[in-house]
C-alpha positions as CSV (number, residue, x, y, z in Angstrom):
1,X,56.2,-52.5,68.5
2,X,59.2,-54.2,70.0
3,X,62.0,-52.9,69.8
4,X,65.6,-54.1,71.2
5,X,69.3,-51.7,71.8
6,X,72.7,-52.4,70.5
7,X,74.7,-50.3,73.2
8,X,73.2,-48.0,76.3
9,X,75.4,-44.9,76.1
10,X,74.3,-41.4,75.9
11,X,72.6,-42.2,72.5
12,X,70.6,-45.1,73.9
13,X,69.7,-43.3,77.1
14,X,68.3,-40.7,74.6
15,X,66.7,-42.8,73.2
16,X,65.0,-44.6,76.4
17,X,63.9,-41.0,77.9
18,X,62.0,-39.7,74.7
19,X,60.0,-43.4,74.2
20,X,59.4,-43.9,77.7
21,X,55.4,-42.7,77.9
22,X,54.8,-44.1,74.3
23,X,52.3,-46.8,75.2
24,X,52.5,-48.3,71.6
25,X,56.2,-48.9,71.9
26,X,58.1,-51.4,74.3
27,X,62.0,-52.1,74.7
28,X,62.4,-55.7,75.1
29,X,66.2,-55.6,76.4
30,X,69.5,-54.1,75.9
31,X,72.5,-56.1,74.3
32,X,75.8,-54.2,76.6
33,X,79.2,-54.6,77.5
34,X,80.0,-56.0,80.7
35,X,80.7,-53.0,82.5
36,X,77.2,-51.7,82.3
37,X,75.5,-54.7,83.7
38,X,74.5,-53.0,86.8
39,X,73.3,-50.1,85.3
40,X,69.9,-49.5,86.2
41,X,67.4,-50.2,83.3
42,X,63.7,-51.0,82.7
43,X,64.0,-53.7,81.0
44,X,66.7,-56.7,80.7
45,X,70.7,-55.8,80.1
46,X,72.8,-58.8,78.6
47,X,76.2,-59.2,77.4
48,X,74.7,-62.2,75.2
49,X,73.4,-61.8,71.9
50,X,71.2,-64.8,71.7
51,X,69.8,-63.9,74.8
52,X,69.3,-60.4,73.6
53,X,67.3,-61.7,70.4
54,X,65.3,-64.3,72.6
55,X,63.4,-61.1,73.3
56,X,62.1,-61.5,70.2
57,X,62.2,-57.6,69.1
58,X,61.0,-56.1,65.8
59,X,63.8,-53.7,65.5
60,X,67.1,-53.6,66.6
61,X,68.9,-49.9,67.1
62,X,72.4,-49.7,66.8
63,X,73.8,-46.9,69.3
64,X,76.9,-48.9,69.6
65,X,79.7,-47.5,67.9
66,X,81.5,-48.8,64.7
67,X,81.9,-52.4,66.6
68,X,78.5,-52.5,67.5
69,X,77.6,-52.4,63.4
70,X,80.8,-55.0,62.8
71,X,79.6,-57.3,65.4
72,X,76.0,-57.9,65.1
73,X,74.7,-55.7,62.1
74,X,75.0,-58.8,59.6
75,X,73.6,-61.4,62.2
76,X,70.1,-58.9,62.9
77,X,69.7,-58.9,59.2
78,X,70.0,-62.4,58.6
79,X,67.4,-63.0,61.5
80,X,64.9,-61.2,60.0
81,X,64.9,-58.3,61.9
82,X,64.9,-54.9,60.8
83,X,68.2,-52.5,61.7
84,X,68.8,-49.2,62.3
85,X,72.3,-48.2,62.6
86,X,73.4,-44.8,64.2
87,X,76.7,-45.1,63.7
88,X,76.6,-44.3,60.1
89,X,80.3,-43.8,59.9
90,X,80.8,-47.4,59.8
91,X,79.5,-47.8,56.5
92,X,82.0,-46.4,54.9
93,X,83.5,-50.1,55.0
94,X,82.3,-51.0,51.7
95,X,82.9,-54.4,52.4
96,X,80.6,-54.2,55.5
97,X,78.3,-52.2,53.6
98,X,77.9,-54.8,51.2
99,X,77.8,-57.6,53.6
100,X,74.6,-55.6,55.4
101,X,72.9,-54.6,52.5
102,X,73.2,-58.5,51.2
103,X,72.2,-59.6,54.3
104,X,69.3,-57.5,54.1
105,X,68.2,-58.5,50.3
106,X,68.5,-62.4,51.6
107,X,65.9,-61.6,54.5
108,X,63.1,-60.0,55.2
109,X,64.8,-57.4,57.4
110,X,65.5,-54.0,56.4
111,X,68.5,-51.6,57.1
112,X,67.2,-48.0,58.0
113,X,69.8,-45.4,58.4
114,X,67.8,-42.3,60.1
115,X,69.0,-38.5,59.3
116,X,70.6,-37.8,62.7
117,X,71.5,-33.9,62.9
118,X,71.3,-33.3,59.2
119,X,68.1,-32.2,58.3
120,X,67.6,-31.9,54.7
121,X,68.8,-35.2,53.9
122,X,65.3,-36.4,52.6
123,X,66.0,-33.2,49.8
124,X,69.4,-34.4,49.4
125,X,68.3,-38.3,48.7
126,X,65.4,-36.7,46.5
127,X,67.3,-34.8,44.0
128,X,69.9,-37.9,43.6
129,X,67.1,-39.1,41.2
130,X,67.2,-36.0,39.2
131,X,71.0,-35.8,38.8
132,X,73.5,-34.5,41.1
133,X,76.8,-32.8,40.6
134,X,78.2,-31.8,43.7
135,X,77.7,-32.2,47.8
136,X,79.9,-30.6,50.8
137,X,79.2,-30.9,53.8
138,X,81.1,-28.6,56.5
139,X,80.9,-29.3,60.4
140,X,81.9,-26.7,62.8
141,X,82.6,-27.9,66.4
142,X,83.8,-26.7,69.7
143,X,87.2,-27.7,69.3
144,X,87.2,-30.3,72.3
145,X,84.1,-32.1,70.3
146,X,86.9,-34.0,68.1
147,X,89.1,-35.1,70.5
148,X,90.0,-38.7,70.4
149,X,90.0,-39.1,66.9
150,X,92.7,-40.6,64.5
151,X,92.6,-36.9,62.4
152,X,93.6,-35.1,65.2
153,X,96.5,-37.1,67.1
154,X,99.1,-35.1,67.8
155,X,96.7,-31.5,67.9
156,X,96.4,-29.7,70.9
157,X,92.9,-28.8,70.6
158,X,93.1,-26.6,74.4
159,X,95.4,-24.4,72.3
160,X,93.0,-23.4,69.6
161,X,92.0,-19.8,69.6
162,X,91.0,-19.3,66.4
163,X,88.5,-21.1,63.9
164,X,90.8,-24.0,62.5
165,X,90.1,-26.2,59.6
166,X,91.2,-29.8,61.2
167,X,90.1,-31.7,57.8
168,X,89.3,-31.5,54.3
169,X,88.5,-34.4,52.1
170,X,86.5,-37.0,51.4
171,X,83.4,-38.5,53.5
172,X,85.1,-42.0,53.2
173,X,88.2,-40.4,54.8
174,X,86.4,-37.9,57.3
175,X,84.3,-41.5,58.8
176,X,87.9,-43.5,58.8
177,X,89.7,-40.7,60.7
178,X,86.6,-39.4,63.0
179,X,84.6,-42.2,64.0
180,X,82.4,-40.7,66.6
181,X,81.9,-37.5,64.8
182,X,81.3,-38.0,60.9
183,X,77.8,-39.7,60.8
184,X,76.7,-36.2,59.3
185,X,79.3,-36.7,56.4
186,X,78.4,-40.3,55.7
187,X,74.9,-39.8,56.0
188,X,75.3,-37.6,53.1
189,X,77.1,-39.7,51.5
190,X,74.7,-42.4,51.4
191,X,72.1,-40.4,50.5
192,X,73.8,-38.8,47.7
193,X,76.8,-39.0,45.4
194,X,78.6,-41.6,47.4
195,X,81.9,-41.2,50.1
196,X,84.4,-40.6,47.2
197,X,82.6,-37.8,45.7
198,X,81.2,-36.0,48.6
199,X,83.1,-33.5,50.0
200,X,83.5,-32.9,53.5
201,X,85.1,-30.0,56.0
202,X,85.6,-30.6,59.4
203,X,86.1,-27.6,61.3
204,X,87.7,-26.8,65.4
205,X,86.3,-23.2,66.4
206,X,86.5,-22.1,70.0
207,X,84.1,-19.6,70.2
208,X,81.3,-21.5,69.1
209,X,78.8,-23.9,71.3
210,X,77.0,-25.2,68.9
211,X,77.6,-28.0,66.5
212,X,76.8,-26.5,62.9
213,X,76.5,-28.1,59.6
214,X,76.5,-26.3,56.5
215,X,75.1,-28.7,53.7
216,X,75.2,-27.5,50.2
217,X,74.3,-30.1,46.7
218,X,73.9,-28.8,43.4
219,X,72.5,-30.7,40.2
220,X,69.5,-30.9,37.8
221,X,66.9,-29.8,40.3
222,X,68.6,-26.9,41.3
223,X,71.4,-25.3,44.2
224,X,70.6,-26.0,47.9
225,X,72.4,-24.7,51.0
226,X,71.0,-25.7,54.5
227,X,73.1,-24.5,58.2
228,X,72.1,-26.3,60.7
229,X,72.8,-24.8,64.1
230,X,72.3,-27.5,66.8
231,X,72.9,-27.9,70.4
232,X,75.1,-30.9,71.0
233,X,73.4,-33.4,73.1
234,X,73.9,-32.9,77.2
235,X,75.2,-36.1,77.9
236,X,77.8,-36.6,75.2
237,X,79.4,-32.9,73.2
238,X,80.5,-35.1,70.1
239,X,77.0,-35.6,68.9
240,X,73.9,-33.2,68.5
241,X,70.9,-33.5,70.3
242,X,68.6,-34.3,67.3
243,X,70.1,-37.2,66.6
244,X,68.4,-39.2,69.3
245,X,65.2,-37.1,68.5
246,X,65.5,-38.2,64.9
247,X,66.1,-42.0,65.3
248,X,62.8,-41.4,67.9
249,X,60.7,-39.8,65.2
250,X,61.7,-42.7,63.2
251,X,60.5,-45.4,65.6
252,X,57.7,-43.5,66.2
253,X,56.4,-43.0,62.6
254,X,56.2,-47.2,62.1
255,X,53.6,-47.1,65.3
256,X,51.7,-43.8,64.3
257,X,48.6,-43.1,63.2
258,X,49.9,-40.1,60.6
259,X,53.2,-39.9,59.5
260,X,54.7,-36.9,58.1
């Protein structure tokens, strides 16, 4: 299978390590910004998106960033190529949602949306058709992890010493405010009750080095609670490592023999 990347940050270069020796997989070309042009790369880096999709690949992963999925999300669809977008956060844009998920009922192309770090999600998405009631989802976070992000301008994260609650509300909110950390929340979203009615806590706590998620839903099938305790990913503290290992299981499973 052929595959192409939106982006070639610390996602991407995930990404490109765990494929590398998968003989049934090929990357036909990166679409970039300039400034990573000269990076060094196994296959072709472009800041064009035609010539990006003269590479003719199956799939296109989004490892982006919120632009990445406003920029070219619509235009992969329409092309008939099948996207997966990481940066799940972006979708809670319902006008982009809808333009993506249009896009995709007009072509043969299909949107994927992979778990990421929150395991459990394929429980979450299965008891939606049963009848849910209610979904939080808390992330806890070294408190450095959410710097940069609208929610926490004017925060001085250094000074946290204790375990501080930096938001509370809903999963449309928590993706608006933290971009680059809230792909958990809106994944949940998605998958469940939808960003208005899933609940989300976003937690700063300095004497942790993990990034934890606490999932619980509730409904007709029964009460769930999940933690997952992750390492963040070495090249980039706001995300875990799984999520690159999920979007590769992902790839994987349309190539493999078994999937489970």
């Amino acid at each position: 299978m052929r595959i192409g990347l939106i982006g070639l940050g610390a996602i991407a270069g995930d990404i490109v390590l765990y494929l590398k020796d998968n003989p049934k997989i090929e990357i036909t070309g990166a679409l970039v910004l300039p400034e990573d042009l000269s990076r060094e790369a196994e296959f072709p880096l472009t800041t064009d998106y035609d010539v990006f999709m003269a590479g003719d690949p199956e799939l296109v992963v989004e490892c982006a960033g919120h632009g990445g999925v406003v920029a070219y999300g619509t235009r992969v669809l329409e092309a008939g190529k099948d996207l997966m977008i990481v940066s799940i956060g972006a979708l809670s844009d319902e006008p982009l949602y809808d333009a993506l998920v249009d896009a995709a009922k007009r072509s043969k192309g299909q949107l994927i949306l992979p778990a990421g770090a929150l395991i459990g999600v394929d429980g979450l998405a299965a008891a939606r058709s049963a009848g849910l009631e209610n979904v939080t989802i808390r992330s806890v976070k070294p408190p450095l992890s959410w710097s940069g992000a609208e929610g926490v301008e004017g925060v001085d994260l250094a000074a946290i010493k204790e375990r501080t609650t930096v938001f509370a509300g809903s999963a449309r909110d928590a993706a608006r405010l933290f971009p680059k950390n809230a792909n958990v929340a809106a994944t949940a979203a998605l998958a469940g009750i939808g960003f208005e009615k899933t609940q989300v806590e976003l937690v700063a706590d300095p004497t942790t080095t993990q990034n934890t998620h606490t999932l619980i839903f509730e409904g007709t099938p029964g009460r769930y609670e999940l933690v997952i305790a992750g390492n963040p990913s070495p090249n980039n503290p706001k995300t875990s490592q799984l999520t690159a290992l999920s979007i590769v299981r992902l790839i994987e499973n349309r190539v493999a023999d078994v999937v489970v």
